[in-house]
Every structure is written in C-alpha cells, then in structure tokens.
N, C-alpha and C positions, 0 to 999 in steps of 0.2 A: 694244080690250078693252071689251066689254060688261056693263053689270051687275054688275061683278066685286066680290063679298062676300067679306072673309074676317075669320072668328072665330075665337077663342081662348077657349075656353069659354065664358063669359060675357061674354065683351071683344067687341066687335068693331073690328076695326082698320081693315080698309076697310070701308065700306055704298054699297053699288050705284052704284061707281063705272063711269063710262064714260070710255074715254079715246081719240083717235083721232089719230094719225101719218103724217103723209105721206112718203113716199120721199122723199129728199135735204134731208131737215130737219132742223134740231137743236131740240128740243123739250124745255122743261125744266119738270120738277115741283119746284113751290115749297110751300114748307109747314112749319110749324111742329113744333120736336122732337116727335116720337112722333105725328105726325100720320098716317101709315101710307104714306108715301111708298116710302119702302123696300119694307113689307112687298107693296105691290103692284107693284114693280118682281122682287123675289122669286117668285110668281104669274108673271110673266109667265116669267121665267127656268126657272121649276118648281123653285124650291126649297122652296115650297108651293103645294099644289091650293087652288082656291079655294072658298070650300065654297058656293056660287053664281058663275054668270055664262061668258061664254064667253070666247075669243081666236081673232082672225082675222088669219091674213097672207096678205098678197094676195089678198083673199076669201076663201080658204079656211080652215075653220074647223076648227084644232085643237087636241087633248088634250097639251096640254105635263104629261106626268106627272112628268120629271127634268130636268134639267140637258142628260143629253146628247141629248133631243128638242128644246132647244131651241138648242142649236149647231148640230144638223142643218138645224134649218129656220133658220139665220143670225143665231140670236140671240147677242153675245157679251157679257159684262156683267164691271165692274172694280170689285171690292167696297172700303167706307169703307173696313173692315180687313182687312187683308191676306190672301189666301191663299197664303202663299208657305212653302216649306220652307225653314228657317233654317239650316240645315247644306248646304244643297243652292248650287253656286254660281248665279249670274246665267242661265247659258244651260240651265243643266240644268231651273230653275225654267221659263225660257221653254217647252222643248221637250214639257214633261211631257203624258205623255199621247199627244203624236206625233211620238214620235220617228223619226230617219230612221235607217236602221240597212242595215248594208253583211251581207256573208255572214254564215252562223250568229248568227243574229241581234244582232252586235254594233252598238252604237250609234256612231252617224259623228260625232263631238263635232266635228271639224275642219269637216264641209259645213253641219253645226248652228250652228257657232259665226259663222262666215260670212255664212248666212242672217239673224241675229239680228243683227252689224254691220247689213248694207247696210239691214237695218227701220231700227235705233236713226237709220243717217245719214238717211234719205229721210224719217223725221216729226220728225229733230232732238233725239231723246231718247238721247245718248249716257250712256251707263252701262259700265263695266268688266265687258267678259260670265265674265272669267275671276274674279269676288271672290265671296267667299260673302256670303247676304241678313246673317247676323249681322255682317257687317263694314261694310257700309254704312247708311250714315244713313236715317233716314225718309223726306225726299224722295226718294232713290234707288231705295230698296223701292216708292215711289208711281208710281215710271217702267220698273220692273218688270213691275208689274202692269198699266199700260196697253201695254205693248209685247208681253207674253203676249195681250193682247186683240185686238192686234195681228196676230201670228202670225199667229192662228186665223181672220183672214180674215172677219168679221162681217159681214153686211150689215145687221145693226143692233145697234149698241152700246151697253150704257145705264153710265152712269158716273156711279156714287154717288159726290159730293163728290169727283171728282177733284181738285183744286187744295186741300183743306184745307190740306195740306204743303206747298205748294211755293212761292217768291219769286215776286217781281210779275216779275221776269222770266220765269222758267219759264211761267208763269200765260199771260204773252204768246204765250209758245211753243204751249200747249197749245191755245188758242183759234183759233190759225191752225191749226194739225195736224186739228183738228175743223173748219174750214171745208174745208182741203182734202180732208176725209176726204165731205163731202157732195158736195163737185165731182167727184170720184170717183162717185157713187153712193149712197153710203151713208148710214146712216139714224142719227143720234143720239140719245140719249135721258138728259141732264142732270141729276142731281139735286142742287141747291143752295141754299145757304141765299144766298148773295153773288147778292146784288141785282145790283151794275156788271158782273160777271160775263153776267149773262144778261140785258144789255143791250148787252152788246160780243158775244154770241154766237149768242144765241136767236133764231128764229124766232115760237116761238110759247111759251107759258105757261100750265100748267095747275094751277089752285092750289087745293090741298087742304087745309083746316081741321078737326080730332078727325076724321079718316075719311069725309068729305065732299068730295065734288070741289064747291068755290066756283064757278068758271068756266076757261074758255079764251081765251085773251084774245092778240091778235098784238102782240108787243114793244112794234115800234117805233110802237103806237099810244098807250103807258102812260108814265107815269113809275115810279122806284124808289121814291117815295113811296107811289103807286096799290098797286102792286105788295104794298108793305109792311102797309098798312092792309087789306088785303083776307087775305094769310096772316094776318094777329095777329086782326084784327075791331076794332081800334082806328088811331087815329094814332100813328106812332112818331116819335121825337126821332133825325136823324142827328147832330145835334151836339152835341158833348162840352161841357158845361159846369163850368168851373173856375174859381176865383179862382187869381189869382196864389202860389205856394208861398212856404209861411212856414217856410224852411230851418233848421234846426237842426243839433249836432253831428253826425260822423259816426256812424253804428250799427254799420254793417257794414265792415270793411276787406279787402282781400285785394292782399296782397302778394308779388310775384314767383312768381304761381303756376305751374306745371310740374307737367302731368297727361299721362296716355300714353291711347293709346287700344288699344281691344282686341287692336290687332298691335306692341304695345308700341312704337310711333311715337308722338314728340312730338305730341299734340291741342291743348295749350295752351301758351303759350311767356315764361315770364317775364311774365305775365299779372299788369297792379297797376292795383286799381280802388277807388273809397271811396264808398259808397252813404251819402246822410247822411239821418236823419230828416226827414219832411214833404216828403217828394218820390217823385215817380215814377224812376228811370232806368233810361232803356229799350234794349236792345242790339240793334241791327242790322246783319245780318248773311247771307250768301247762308248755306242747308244745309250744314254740315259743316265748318265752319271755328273747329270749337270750342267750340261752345253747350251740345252734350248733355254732354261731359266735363267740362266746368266747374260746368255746374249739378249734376253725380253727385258732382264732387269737393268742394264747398261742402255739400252735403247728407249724406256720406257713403257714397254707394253705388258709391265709386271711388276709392281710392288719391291724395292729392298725395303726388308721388314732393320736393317742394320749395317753399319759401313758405310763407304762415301764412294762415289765415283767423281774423280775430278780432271777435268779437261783443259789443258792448258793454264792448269792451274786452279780450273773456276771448278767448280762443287755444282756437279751437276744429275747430281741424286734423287733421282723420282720428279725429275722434270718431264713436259709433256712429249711425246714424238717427235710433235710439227720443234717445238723448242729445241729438244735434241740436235736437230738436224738442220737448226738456223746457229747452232754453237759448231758447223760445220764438222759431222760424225755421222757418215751414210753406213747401209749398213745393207748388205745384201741377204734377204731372211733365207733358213733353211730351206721351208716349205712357199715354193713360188705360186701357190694358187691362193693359200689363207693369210700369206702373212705380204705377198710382193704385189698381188694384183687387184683391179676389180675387173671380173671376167668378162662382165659385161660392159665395159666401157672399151672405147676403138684404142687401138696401138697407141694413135698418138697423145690420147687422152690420157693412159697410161704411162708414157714418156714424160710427161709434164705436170703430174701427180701431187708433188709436191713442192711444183711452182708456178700454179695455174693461176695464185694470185697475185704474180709482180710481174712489172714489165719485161719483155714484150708481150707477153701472154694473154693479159689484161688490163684494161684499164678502167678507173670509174668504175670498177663493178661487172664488166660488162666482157666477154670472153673477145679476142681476137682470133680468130678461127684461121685467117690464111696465114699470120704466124706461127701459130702451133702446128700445122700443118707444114710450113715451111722446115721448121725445125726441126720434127720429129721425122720429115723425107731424110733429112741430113745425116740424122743420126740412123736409122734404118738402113741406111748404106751402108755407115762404117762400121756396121754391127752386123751386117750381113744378116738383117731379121726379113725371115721368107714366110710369103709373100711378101715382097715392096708394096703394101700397100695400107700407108696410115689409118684408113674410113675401117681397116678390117678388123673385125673384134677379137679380143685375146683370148677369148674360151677358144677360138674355131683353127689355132696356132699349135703346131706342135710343141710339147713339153719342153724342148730345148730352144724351140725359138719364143717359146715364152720367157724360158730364163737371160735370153738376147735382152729381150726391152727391160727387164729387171737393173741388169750387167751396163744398159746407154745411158740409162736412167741414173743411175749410182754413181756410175763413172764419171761423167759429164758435171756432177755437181759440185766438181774441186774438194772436196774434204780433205780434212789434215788427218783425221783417220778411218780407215774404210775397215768394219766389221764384216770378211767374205765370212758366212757358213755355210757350206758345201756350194761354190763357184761354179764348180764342172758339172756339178751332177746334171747328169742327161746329154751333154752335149758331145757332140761328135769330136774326134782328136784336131781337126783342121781349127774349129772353135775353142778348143781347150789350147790350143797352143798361143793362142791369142789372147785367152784371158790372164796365162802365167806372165804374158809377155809384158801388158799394160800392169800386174801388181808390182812386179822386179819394177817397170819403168816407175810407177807411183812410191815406192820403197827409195827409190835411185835421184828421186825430185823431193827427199827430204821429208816425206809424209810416212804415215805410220799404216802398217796392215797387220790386224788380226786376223789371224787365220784358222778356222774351225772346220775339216773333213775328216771325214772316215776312210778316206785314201791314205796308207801311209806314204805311199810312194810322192803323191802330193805333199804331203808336210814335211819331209825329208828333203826334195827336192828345191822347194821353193822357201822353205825357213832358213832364219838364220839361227833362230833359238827357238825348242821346239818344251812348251810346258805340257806333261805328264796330268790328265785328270782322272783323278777315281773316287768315287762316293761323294762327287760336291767340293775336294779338294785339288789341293795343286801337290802331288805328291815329288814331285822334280823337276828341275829345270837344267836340259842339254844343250851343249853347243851342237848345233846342225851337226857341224863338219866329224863329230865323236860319237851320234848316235849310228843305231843301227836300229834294223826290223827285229831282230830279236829280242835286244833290251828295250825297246818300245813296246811289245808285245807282252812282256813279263811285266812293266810297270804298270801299264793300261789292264792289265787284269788282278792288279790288286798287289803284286809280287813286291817284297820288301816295303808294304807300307803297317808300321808297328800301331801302340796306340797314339803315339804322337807325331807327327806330319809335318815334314815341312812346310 
C-alpha cells in the first residue's frame, strides 16, 4: 500500500500512509483507538476507496473498488464485529455467498455441512455447524467468522482483533492456526491492541499514531514496553498498582440463582455468591458457561426463573433495568453494540442514556440540548473518546472508542456497584491502563466491582478474590494474591469439579 490517504470530510483518518507485506508473514498493525488502523485495513479490503494512494499485490497494481475485487485477488478479512446473520445457523453463515448446490439449484447443506466439520477440525476451531449465531456465545460467533475466512480460501487474511473474545486457551489456539496458516503459504494481516499477542505471533510491526504510520519495526527486535511507547508517544505502566483491600460488609448478594438461557436450558445452576464493599471480585471462566445469563439476570435483561438478588440489602430480583440502575448498580455489558449502545443516536445522546429524564438534562418533558451537550464535551475529554465531537454518531466511532462512551457513561453514575464484563476488550494499553486505574480507585472509595474477562492476567491482576465458573456454577473461590494461571486454567476447565460443587 502506498501513500494511502483516506478522509472523511474534514477528518482524515489515514495520511499517506505506506505499508509493505511480505508473503508468508503475519504482520500486525498496532495503534491507538481511532488511530485509523482499521479504516486502512478497510481500504485495502475495499470497503472504502482511498481518496489518495495506490495497492499492489504481487506487483501488480490494483483498483480494489469492493469487497468482492478483493476476494478475487485473495484478500479475505474477519471483522472486530460480527458479520453474521443471527437467525441463520453456523454453516449456513459459513457457506453464504458459495454455496454448493446439487440439481435445480438446491443447496447441498449435508456436502456443506461436511466441508465446514473437516475446516472447524484441521484449524481446531470446533463450533456446532448445526446451532443458530443467536444461540451461541460471543466467542463462538468470533470462530465463526474466522472459519468463514477460512472457507474462502484467502491468500491473505487480515484479522481485526481476533482474540478480543476468546480465553487464553483459545488465544493459544488461534496463534498456532495463524502460524500454520503462513507455513501453508499465506499471508497474515493482525490488528491488535495485545502487545504479548504480537510478540508470540508477529513477524513484523507497523505502528500507527492519529493516522500516521510511526514505523515498521521486526518483533523480535522490540520489547512490549518499545512497542507501547511508540503507539501512545509516552511510557506506559504494565503494573497494576493497589494497596491492599479494606473489606467491608456485603453489598451485593446473590442467592441460589437459576437462569435459563435462550433454549430454555439451565445457564446458571443454583448459583450463591456475596460481593462485599472495597473489593474487586473477579469471575473466571472459559466462554459460555454462564457469564452472559447471570450478568442479564442480576441486571434485568433476563428472567431468574429462582433465588434472589439483593442489594444493599433490598431484593432486587427481576426488577426492571431502568429500576436496577436507580437502586444505583451500573453495569458495563459484554457486547458494546446490542447490549451498551444505540448506534444510531450522537455520542452525546449516548452519554446520557440513562438519564435523559432528570435534571439537568430535562425538564417538563422537554430535552435541554446545550446541557447534554455541555456534559457529554466534559466527559469526552476525560475519556479521551476520538473524535471530540458529541453531534458524531456512535456507529461511525471505533470499537474501542465506542467502548469509551460506554466506560463515561457507567463511571460517571456513582454506583455502589459496577458489574465490568470485559472492560478492555478492544481498547488500546494507554486506555486499558486507565480503566484498571479508575475500578482499584472505585474499589479504594468503598464501592464494590464485579469483574467478568476472559483475560487472566486481568482478573489476576486487578482481583482481590477471584470466583472459578464452570457449567453455570461457582466451582471455587481464591484469594488473588494464591492463585495462579495454572490452577485457574485447570478449575475453569472443569478440573476437580465432582458431582457436588461448592
């Protein structure tokens, strides 16, 4: 890629960048939220033209006008968020677009379904080809979409934040699936914010700062510290600094809870846990053994079919959202586009979400536009959400500075306890080191944090007591400072749980 410019009216998101890939390399762009990483991984895909500069494969220099010019010439690419049809099941998502099909043009689901097995075993990405995307978990939907990339037979792949969703297992998996995927031939193209990640994978490093390619730099000549300071333009802090937790009573309890999940199967199972004031506790846990239903059914956006959830004492069990969260209990969702936004409404309408009906915001009925505008400039800064620009719509924000206005929004509403599920996911280390900062500070001001990633090194880090989930239960409960990655890794997959359970 040469020269490659692209603007947005007045914006420019990439400036004359140049970027150069060798055949059989995995090649990762590093860069800070809304740095234009994406948007020039887009560019090359031809989900936009660029409004300067060229693109050459194998010397030859062509006009990627769409998507399908650039599957033609081997480009195949696995977006942050999902393109998947949610009523559609696993293999029908797979095959979309090429399908195989026997006489009168009916479709061969049996030689389809087949095909999409022997991918899933040969890169180790087993998923159920017969469920629909609405029934499985996010990680599942993330093995989806790389195994759609898959199919398609790519001779170079670019993979926006593939592992945001998925355990340090998976993560393992994936890392070797992409070296074997170069030994093969083919051509990677990474985009991450996870430093260890593209130290365990990369070849090489191209690092972009506000739409500026910084440099290109070979891995294993850097540290993750180099690395770090070169995307932000400062030193960053990899360690978590805490005093020791000053415990107080319980805040939050939850009692023999029993939550069903969309196929009205047990998701959570007699599930009793007591989150107490001035503490982090953190849940670990492989994908889908319980996390999204528990956090739906404590916040209300999911039925407890049994058990109580009680907050400050009060019984606040299958109450409504909006109610939830006036008994002061924010709660930052997993999935920041169906569960945190509406994409279509401006930043700062999103900012104020869910408190568009009290003062200052409104009055009478009636919206106050240069307050919530005031407010939401306020917050935009201290969240460092790019563009600075409240009128701008949240679809048109990067994925991590979408998770910004989530993170101003949640923060800013004083809660006594804050349900984070996955905090970081997507965000740049310079932003991740600020959101660890503000829960330890909210932990250290007496209030209570749940904490639910798929990071160990997160919940390790930032817990003070870290609960073990497997199949819908709480199979253990560690003090931070005695677990380890091992014995987390053994409990979270099932290891020493008998038929009866803590």
């Amino acid at each position: 890629m040469k020269n490659i410019t692209k603007k947005f009216g007045d914006f420019t998101a990439n400036d004359s960048i140049d970027l150069t890939v060798h055949k059989g390399e995995v090649h990762a762009l590093l860069g800070e939220n809304g740095a234009g990483k994406t948007t020039l991984m887009n560019v090359l895909y031809g989900l936009y033209e660029p409004t300067f500069g060229e693109i050459y494969i194998n010397g030859n220099r062509i006009e990627i006008k769409n998507p399908n010019v650039a599957i033609k010439n081997g480009i195949g690419m696995v977006h942050q968020h999902f393109m998947l049809v949610e009523t559609f099941t696993v293999v029908e998502n797979i095959i979309l677009g090429m399908e195989t099909t026997k006489s009168m043009g009916i479709i061969d689901m049996k030689k389809a379904t087949k095909e999409v097995e022997e991918i899933s075993k040969k890169y180790g990405l087993h998923v159920d080809p017969h469920v629909k995307i609405q029934d499985i978990s996010v990680g599942m939907q993330q093995r989806v979409e790389i195994l759609k990339a898959l199919y398609r037979g790519a001779d170079v792949l670019i993979l926006d934040e593939p592992t945001a969703v998925l355990t340090p297992q998976e993560i393992e998996e994936i890392i070797q699936i992409m070296k074997n995927l170069t030994k093969q031939g083919k051509t990677i193209i990474i985009i991450t914010h996870k430093l260890k990640e593209i130290k365990q994978s990369a070849d090489y490093c191209t690092i972009i700062r506000r739409g500026k390619k910084i440099d290109t730099v070979k891995v294993d000549e850097v540290t993750e510290e180099d690395l770090a300071s070169m995307m932000v333009g400062r030193e960053v802090s990899f360690k978590v600094d805490k005093k020791d937790a000053d415990v107080g009573e319980t805040i939050l309890n939850l009692d023999n809870l029993v939550i069903k999940d969309n196929r009205n199967l047990k998701a959570v199972k007699e599930l009793s846990l007591e989150l107490k004031r001035g503490e982090i506790l953190g849940i670990a846990g492989v994908d889908g053994n319980g996390q999204s239903e528990l956090i739906e059914g404590i916040t209300g956006l999911r039925p407890i079919e049994s058990g109580t959830v009680k907050l400050n004492n009060e019984n606040i069990t299958n109450l409504t959202p909006k109610e939830i969260i006036e008994k002061r209990l924010s709660n930052i969702p997993e999935d920041r586009q169906k569960r945190g936004l509406v994409l279509d409404f401006t930043v700062g309408e999103n900012i104020i979400l869910e408190n568009y009906h009290k003062e200052p915001f409104s009055s009478k009925g009636r919206l106050n536009h240069k307050k919530i505008s005031e407010y939401s400039k306020e917050l935009i800064e201290k969240f460092d959400i790019r563009p600075r620009n409240d009128k701008q719509m949240a679809r048109n924000l990067s994925g991590g500075n979408q998770q910004k206005i989530i993170l101003a929004r949640e923060i800013s509403n004083n809660p006594d306890v804050l349900i984070a599920a996955q905090p970081t996911r997507g965000l740049d280390v310079g932003a991740i080191e600020y959101v660890h900062k503000y829960l330890i500070e909210q932990r250290d001001k007496g209030k209570a944090v749940l904490l639910i990633s798929f990071e160990l090194d997160e919940i390790m880090n930032l817990s003070d007591r870290i609960a073990v989930i497997f199949d819908g239960k709480i199979v253990d409960i560690l003090d931070a400072k005695n677990a380890d990655e091992k014995t987390l890794g053994y409990l979270m997959a099932g290891g020493g749980v008998k038929n009866e359970t803590k």
